[in-house]
C-alpha positions in Angstrom: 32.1 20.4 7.3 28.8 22.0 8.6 28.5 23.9 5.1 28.8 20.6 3.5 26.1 19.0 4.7 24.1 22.2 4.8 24.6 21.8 1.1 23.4 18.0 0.7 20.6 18.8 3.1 19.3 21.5 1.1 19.7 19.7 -2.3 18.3 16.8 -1.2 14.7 18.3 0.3 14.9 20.3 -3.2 14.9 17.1 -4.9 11.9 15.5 -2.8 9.6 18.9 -2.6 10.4 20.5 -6.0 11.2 17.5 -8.2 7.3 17.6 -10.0 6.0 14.8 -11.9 9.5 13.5 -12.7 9.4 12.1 -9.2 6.0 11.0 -9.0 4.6 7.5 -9.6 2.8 6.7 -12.8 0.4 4.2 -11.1 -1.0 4.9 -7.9 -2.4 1.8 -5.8 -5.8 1.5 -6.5 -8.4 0.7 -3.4 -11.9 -0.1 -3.4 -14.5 2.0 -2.4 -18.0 1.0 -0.2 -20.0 1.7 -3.2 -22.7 2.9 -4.5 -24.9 4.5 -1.6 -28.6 2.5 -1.3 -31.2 5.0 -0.9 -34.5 3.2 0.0 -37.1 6.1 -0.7 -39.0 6.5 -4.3 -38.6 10.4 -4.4 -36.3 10.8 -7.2 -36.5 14.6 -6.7 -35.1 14.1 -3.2 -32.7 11.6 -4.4 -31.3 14.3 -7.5 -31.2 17.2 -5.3 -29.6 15.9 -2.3 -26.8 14.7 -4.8 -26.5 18.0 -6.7 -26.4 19.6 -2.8 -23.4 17.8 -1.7 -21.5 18.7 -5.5 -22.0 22.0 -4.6 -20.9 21.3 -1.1 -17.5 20.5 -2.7 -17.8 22.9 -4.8 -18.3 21.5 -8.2 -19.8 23.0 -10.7 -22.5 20.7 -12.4 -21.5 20.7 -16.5 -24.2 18.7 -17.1 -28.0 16.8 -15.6 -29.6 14.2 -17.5 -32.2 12.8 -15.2 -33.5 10.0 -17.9 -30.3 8.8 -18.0 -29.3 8.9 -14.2 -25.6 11.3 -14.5 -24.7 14.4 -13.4 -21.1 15.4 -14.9 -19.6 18.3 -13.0 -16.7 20.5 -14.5 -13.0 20.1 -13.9 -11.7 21.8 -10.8 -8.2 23.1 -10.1 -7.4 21.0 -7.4 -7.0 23.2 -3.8 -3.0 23.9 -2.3 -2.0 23.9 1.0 -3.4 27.6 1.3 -6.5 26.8 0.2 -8.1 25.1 3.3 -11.6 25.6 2.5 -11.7 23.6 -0.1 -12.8 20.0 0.7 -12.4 18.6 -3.0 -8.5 18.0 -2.4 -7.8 15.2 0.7 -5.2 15.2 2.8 -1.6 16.8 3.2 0.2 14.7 1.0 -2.7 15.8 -2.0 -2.7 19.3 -1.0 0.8 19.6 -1.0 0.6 17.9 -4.6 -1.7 20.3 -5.7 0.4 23.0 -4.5 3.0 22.6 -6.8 1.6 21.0 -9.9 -1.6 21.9 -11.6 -4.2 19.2 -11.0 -7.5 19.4 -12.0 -11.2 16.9 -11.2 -14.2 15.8 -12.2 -17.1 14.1 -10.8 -19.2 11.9 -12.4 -22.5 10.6 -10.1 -24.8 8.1 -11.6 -28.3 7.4 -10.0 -29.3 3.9 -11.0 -33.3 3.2 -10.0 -34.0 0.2 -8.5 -37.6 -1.2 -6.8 -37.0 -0.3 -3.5 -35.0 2.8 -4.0 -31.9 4.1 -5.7 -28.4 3.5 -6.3 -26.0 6.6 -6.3 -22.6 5.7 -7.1 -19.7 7.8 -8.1 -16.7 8.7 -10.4 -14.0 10.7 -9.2 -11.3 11.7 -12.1 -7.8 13.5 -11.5 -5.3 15.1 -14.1 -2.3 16.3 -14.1 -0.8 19.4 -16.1 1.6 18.5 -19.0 3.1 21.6 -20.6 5.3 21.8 -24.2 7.5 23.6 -22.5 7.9 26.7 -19.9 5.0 28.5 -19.3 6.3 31.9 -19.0 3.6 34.1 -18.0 4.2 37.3 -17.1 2.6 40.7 -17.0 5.5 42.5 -18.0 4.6 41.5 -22.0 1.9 43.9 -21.8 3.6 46.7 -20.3 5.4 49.8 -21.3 8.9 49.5 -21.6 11.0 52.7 -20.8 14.1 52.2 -22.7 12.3 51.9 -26.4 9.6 54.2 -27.9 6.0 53.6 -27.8 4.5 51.1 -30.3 1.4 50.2 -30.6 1.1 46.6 -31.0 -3.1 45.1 -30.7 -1.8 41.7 -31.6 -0.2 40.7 -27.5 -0.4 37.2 -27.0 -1.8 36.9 -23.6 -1.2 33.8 -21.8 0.1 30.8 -22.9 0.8 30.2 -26.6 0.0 26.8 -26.7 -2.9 25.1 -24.5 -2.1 23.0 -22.0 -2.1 19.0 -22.2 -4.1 16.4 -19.2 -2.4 13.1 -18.5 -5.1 11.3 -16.3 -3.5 9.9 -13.1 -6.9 7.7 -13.0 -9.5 8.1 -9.8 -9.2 10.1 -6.9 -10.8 6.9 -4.5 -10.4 8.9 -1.9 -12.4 11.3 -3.4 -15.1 8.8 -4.3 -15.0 7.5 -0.8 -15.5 11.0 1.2 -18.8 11.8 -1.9 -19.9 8.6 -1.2 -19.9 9.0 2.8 -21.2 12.4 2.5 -23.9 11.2 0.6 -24.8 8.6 3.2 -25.1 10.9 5.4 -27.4 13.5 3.2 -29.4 11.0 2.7 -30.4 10.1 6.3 
């Protein structure tokens, strides 16, 4: 009896913890954020750079400035595990543990939008998910010698994965947006 439902209990919790994005929702529920951030000062430069400050803050990498047309893009970041604590671009236990065990990967997007008594910083928080073919089998035994079979010499070693790897957006990270956006506030006191 007790290694019966030692069984269940184990299958089950397997099911929840390791079941990936077969068990995960499509959709998530979609909230608002208090947005954009009002900035009532007519320094641009202080305006750009305090934005750019708090990206790296995160840390994003900024892909792309264009100050004409008010957006800085940053590059995608591999979303931080449970082990990674440091990190502040991944929120909360249920998103850390999400990003623990499947890839996810942001992007910010912060538009500065002038306005006559100040600026207007809003911003765009993206998430993906990983979508492999198949089973990504990476291993650093491929590149090893193996002791049974005689040396060959072979410069062609595929080294990674064979095929690259697909994104399916899961939409905005709000929660994302919304910590940005209060971080910002408070930068720009």
């Amino acid at each position: 009896m007790r290694w019966c439902f030692l069984t269940i209990s184990l299958l089950t919790a397997g099911y929840f913890l390791l079941g990936g994005c077969a068990t995960t929702p499509v959709s998530m529920p979609q909230m608002r954020t208090a947005g954009p951030v009002f900035v009532g000062t007519q320094n641009e430069e202080l305006v750009w750079e305090r934005a750019v400050d708090v990206l790296h803050e995160y840390p994003f990498e900024i892909k792309r400035e264009n100050k004409l047309a008010g957006v800085i893009e940053t590059e995608y970041k591999v979303g931080s595990g449970v082990l990674e604590p440091w990190h502040k671009e991944t929120l909360g236990w249920d998103a850390r543990l999400e990003s623990s065990l499947q890839s996810i990967r942001r992007r910010v997007i912060v538009n500065v939008r002038r306005d006559n008594a100040g600026y207007f910083v809003d911003v765009e928080a993206y998430k993906e998910i990983e979508d492999l073919e198949g089973l990504a089998a990476n291993s650093a035994g491929g590149a090893t010698f193996q002791e049974t079979s005689p040396l060959k010499r072979d410069y062609s070693l595929v080294v990674g994965q064979s095929t690259p790897s697909g994104w399916i957006s899961k939409g905005r990270d709000f929660a994302l947006e919304q910590d940005l956006l209060n971080r910002l506030q408070t930068a720009y006191r």
